[in-house]
C-alpha atoms as an extended CHARMM CRD file, in Angstrom:
* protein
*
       177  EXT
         1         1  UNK       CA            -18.9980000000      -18.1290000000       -5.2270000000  PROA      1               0.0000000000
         2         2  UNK       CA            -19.6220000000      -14.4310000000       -5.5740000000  PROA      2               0.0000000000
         3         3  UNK       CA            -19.9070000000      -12.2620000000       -8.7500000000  PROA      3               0.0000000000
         4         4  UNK       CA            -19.0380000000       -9.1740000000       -9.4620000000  PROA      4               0.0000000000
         5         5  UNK       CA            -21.8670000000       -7.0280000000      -11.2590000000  PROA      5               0.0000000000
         6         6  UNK       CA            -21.0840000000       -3.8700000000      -10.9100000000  PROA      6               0.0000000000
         7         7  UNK       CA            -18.2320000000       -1.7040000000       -9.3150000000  PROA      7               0.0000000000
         8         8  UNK       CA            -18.3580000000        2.1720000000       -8.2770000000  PROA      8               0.0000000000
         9         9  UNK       CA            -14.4350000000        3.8160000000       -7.3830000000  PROA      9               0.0000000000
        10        10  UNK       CA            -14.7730000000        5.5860000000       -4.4040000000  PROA      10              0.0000000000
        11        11  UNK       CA            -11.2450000000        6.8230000000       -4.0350000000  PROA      11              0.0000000000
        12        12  UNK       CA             -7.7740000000        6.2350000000       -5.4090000000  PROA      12              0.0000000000
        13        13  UNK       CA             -4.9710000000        7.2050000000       -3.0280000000  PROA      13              0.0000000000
        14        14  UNK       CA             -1.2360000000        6.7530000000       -3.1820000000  PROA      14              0.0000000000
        15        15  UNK       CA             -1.7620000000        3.7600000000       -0.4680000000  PROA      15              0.0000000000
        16        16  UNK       CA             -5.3170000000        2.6560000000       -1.2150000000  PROA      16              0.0000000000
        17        17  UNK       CA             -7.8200000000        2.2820000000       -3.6660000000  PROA      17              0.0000000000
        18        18  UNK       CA            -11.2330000000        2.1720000000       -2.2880000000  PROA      18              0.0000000000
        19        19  UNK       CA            -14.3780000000        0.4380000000       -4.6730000000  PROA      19              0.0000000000
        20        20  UNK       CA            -17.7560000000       -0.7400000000       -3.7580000000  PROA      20              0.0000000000
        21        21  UNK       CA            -18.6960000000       -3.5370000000       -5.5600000000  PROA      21              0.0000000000
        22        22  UNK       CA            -22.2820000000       -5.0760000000       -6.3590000000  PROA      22              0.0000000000
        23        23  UNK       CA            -22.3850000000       -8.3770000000       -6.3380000000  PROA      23              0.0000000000
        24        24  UNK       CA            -24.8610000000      -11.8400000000       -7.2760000000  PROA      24              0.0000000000
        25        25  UNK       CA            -24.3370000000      -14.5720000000       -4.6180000000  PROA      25              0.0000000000
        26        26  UNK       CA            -24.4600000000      -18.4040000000       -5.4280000000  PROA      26              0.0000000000
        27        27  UNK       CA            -28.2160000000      -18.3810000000       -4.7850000000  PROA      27              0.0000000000
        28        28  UNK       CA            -28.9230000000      -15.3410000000       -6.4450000000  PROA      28              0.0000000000
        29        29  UNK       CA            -29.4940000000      -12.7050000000       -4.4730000000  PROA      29              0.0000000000
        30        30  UNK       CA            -27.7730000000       -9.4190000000       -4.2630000000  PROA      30              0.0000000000
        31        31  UNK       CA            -24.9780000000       -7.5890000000       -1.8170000000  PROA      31              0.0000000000
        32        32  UNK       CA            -22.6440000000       -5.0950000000       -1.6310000000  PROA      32              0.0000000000
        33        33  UNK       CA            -18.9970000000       -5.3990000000       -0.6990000000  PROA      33              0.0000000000
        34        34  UNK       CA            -16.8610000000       -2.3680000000        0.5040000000  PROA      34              0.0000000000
        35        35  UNK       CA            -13.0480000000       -3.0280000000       -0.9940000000  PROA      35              0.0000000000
        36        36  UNK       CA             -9.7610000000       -1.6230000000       -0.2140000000  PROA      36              0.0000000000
        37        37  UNK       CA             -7.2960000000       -2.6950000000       -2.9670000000  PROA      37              0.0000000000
        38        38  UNK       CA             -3.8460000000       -2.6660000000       -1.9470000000  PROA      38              0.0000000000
        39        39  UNK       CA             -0.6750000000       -3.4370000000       -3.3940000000  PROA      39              0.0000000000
        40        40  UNK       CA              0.6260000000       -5.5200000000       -0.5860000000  PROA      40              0.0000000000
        41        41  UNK       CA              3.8880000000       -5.4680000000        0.9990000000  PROA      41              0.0000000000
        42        42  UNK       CA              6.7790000000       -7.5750000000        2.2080000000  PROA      42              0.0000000000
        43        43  UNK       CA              8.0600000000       -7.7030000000        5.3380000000  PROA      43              0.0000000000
        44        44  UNK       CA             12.0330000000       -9.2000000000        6.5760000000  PROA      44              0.0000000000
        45        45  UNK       CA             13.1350000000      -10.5510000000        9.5870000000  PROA      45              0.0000000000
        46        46  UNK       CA             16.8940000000       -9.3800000000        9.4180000000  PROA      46              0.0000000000
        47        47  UNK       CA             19.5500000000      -11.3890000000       11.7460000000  PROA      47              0.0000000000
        48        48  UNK       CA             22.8630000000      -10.2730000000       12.3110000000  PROA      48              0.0000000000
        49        49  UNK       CA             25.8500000000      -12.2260000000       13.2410000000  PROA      49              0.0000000000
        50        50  UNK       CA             25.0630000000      -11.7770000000       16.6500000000  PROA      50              0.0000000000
        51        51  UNK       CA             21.8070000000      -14.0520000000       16.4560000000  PROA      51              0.0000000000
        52        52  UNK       CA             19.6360000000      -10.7280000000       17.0220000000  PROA      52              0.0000000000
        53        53  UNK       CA             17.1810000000       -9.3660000000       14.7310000000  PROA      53              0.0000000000
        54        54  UNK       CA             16.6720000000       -5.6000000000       13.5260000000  PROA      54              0.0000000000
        55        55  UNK       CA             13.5550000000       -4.2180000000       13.9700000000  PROA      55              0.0000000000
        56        56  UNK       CA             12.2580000000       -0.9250000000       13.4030000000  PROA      56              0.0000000000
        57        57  UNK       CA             10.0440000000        1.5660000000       15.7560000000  PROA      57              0.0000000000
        58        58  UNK       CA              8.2420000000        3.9960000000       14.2130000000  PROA      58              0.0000000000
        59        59  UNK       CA              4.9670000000        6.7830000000       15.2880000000  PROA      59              0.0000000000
        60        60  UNK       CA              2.0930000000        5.3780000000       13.3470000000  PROA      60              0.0000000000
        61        61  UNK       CA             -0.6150000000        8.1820000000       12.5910000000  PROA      61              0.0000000000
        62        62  UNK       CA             -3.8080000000        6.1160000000       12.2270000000  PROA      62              0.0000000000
        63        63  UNK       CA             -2.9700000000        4.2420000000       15.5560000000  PROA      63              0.0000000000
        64        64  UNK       CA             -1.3920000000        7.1870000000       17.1670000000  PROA      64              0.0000000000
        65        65  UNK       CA              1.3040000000        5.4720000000       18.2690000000  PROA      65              0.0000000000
        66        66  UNK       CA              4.8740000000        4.0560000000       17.9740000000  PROA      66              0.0000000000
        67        67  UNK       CA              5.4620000000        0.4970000000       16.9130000000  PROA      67              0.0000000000
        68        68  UNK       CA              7.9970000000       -1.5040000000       17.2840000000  PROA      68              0.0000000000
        69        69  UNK       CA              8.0980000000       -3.9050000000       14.3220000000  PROA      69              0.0000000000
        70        70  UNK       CA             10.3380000000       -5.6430000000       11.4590000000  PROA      70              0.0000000000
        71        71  UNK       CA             11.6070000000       -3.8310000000        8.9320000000  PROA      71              0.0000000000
        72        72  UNK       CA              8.5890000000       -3.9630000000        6.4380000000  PROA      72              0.0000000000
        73        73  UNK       CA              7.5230000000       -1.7510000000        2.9770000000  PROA      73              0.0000000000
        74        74  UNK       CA              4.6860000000       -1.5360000000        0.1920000000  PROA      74              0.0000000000
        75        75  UNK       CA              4.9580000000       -2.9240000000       -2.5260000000  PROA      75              0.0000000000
        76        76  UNK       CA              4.9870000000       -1.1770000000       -5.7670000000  PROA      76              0.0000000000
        77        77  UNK       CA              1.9500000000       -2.0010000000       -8.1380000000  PROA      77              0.0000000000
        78        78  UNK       CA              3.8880000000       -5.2320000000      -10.1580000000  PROA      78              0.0000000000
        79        79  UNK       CA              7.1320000000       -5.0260000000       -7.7460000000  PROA      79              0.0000000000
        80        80  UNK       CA              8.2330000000       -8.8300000000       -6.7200000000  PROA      80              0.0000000000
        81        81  UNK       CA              7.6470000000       -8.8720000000       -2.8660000000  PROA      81              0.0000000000
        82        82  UNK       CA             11.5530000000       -9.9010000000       -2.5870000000  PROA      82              0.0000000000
        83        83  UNK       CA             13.0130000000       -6.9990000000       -4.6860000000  PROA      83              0.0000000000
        84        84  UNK       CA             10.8180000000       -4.7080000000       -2.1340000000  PROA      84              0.0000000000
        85        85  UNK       CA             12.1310000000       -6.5260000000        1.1380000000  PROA      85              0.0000000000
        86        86  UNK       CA             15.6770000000       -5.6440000000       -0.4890000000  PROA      86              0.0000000000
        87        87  UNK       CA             14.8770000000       -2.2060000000       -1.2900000000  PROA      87              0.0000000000
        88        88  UNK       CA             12.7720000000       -2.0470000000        2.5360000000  PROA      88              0.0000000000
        89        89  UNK       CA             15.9460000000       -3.6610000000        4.2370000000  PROA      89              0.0000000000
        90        90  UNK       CA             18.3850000000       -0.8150000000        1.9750000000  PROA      90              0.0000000000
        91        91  UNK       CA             16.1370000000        1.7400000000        2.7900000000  PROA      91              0.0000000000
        92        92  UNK       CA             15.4910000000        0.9260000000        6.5860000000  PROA      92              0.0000000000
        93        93  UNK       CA             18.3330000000       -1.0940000000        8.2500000000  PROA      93              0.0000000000
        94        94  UNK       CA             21.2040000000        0.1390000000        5.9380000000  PROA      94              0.0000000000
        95        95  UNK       CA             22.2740000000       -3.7320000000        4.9150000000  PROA      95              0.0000000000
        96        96  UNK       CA             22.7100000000       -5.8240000000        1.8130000000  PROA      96              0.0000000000
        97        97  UNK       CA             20.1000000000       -9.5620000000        2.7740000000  PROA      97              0.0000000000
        98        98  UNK       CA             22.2050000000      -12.4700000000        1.8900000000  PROA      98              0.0000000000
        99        99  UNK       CA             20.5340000000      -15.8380000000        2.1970000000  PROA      99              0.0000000000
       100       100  UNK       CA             17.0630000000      -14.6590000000        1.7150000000  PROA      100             0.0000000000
       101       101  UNK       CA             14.2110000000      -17.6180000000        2.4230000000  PROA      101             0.0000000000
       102       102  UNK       CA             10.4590000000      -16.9290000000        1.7450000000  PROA      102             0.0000000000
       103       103  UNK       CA              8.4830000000      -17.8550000000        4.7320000000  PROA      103             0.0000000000
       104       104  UNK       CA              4.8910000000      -17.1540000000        2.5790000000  PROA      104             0.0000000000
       105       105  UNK       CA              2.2240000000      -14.6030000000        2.7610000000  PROA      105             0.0000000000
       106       106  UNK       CA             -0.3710000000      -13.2860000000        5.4760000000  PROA      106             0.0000000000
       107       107  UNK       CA             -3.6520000000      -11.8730000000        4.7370000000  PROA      107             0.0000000000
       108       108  UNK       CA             -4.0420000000       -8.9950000000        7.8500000000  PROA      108             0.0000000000
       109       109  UNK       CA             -7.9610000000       -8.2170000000        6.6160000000  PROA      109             0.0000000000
       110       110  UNK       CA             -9.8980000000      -10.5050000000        4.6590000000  PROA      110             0.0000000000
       111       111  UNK       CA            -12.5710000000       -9.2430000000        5.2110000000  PROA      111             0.0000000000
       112       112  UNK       CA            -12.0970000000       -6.1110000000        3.3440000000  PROA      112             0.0000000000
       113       113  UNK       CA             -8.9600000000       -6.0540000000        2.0430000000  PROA      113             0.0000000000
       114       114  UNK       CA             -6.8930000000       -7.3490000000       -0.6850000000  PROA      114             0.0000000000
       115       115  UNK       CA             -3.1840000000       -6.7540000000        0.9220000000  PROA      115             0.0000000000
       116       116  UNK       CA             -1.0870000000       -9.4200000000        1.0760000000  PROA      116             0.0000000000
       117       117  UNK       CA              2.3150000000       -9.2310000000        3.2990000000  PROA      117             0.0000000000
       118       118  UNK       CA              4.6460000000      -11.5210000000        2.0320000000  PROA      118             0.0000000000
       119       119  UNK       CA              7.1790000000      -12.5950000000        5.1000000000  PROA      119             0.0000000000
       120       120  UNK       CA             11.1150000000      -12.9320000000        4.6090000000  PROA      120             0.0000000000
       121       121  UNK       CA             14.1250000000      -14.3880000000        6.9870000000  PROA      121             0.0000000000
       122       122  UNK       CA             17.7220000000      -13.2320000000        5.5360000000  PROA      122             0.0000000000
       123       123  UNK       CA             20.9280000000      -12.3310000000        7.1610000000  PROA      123             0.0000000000
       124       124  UNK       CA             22.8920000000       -9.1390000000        7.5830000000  PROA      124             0.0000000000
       125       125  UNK       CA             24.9470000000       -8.3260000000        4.3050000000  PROA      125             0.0000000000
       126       126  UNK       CA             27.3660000000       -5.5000000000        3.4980000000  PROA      126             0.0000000000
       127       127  UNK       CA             26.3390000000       -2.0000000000        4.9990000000  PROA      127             0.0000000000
       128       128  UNK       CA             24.9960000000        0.4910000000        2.1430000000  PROA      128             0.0000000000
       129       129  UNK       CA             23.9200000000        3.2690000000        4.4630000000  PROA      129             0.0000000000
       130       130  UNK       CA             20.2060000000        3.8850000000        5.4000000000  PROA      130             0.0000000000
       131       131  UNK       CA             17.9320000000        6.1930000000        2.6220000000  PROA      131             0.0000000000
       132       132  UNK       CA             14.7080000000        7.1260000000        4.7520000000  PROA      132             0.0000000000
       133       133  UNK       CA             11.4640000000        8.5000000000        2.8080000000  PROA      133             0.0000000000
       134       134  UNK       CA             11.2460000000       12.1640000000        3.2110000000  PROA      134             0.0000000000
       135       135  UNK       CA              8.2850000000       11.3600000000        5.9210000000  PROA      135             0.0000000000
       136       136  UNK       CA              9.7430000000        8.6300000000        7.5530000000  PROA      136             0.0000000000
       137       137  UNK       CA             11.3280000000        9.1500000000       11.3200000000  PROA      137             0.0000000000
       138       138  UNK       CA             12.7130000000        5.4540000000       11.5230000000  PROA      138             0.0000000000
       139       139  UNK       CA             15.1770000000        4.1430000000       14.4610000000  PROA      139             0.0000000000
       140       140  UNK       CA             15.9500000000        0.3700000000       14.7490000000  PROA      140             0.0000000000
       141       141  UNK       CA             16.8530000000       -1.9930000000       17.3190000000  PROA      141             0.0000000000
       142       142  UNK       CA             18.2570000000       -5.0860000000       17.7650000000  PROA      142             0.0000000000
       143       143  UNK       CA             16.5300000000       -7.9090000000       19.7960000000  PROA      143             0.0000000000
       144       144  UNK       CA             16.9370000000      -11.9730000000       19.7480000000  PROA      144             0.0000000000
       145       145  UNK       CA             14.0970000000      -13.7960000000       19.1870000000  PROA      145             0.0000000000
       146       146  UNK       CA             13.5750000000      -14.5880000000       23.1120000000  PROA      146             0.0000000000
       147       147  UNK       CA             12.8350000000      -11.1140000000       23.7670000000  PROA      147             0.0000000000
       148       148  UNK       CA             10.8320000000      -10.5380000000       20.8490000000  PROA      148             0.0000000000
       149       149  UNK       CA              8.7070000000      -13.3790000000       21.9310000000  PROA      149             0.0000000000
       150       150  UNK       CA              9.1310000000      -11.9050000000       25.4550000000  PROA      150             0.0000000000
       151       151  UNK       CA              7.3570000000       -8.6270000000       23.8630000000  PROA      151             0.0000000000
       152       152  UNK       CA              4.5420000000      -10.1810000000       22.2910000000  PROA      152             0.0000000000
       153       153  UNK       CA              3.5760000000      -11.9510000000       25.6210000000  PROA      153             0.0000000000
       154       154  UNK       CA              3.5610000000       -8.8760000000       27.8120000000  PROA      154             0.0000000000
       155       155  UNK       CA              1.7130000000       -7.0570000000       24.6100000000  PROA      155             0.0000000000
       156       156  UNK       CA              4.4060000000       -4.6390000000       23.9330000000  PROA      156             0.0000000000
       157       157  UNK       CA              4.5320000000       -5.7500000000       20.5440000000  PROA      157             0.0000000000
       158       158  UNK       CA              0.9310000000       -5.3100000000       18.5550000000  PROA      158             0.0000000000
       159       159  UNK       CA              1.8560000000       -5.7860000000       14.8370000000  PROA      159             0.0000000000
       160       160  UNK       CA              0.4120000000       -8.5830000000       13.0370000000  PROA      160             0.0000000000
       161       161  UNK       CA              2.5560000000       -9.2610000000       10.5530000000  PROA      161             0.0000000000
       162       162  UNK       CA              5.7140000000       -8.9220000000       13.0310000000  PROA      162             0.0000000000
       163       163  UNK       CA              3.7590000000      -11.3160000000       15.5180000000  PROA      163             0.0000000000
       164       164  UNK       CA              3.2110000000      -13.6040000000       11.7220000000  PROA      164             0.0000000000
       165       165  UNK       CA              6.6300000000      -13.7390000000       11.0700000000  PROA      165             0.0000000000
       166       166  UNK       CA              7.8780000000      -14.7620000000       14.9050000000  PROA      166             0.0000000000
       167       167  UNK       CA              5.6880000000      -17.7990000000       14.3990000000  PROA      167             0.0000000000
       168       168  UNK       CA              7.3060000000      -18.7540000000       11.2400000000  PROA      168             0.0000000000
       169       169  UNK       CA             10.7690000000      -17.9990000000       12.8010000000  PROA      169             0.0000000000
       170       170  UNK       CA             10.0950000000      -20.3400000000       15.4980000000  PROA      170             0.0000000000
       171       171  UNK       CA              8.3690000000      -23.2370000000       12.8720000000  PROA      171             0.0000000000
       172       172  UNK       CA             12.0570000000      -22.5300000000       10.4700000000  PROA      172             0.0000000000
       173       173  UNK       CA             13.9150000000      -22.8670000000       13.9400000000  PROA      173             0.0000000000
       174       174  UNK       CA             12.3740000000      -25.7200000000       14.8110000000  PROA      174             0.0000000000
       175       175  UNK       CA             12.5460000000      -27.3130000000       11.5580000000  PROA      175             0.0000000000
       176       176  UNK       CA             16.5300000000      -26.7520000000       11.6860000000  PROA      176             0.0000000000
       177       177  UNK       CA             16.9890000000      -28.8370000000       14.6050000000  PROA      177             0.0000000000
């Protein structure tokens, strides 16, 4: 096991807080570890009535491109990963979740980082109208699972915690039956 020693902040962003740690190591010696903190987020795979899922596409800046992904938010420091997906699916999709099930967490970079992305399956509700961030350029899409999995195998679809949450979709669908 690892212990901290010492820790110098290197930034604190509205996203990210960046520290670099010193640390002792089980047989004594010292290291370093580079740290992004993060807040984490939650993530929802939305169905509608129809059996198809929303998803969102949006231009990413630090890939410099658009994704095509699930509807998916920060959390706030302390928020409960399922009020965010609520607030996400609100803010994103327009629609009230009904029947919300936690499929667990995934850790994208463990190496590095401490976000966690906690995954959701719910179904359409009521429509409340969509309330976009004053940055956000959001359009969404409807697809059935088929041709989501249909994306991921011709690598249209890149995003790991949308790829993460197909795979427990399939191991809920499969339970089901």
């Amino acid at each position: 096991m690892e212990r901290k020693i010492k820790r110098q902040e290197i930034y604190d962003g509205k996203v990210i807080h960046v520290v670099v740690d010193d640390v002792m190591l089980d047989d004594g010696s010292l290291s370093k570890r580079e740290v992004v903190l993060h807040n984490g987020g939650a993530c929802i795979a939305l169905e509608d009535t129809d059996g198809k899922f929303f998803m969102v596409s949006q231009y990413r800046y630090a890939l410099n491109e658009e994704m095509l992904e699930f509807c998916a938010g920060k959390l706030e420091k302390g928020e409960d990963p399922q009020d965010a997906v609520i607030r996400e699916c609100h803010e994103e999709l327009g629609y009230e979740c009904k029947n919300l099930q936690a499929l667990g967490y995934i850790v994208p970079t463990c190496g590095y980082c401490s976000e966690k992305i906690y995954l959701f399956y719910g179904q359409k509700g009521e429509y409340v109208g969509t309330h976009f961030d004053e940055d956000e350029r959001i359009q969404s899409t409807k697809y059935t699972l088929s041709e989501i999995i249909e994306m991921i195998e011709e690598n249209h679809i890149h995003d790991a915690k949308t790829i993460a949450l197909v795979n427990r979709l399939i191991l809920l669908k499969n339970k089901d039956q």
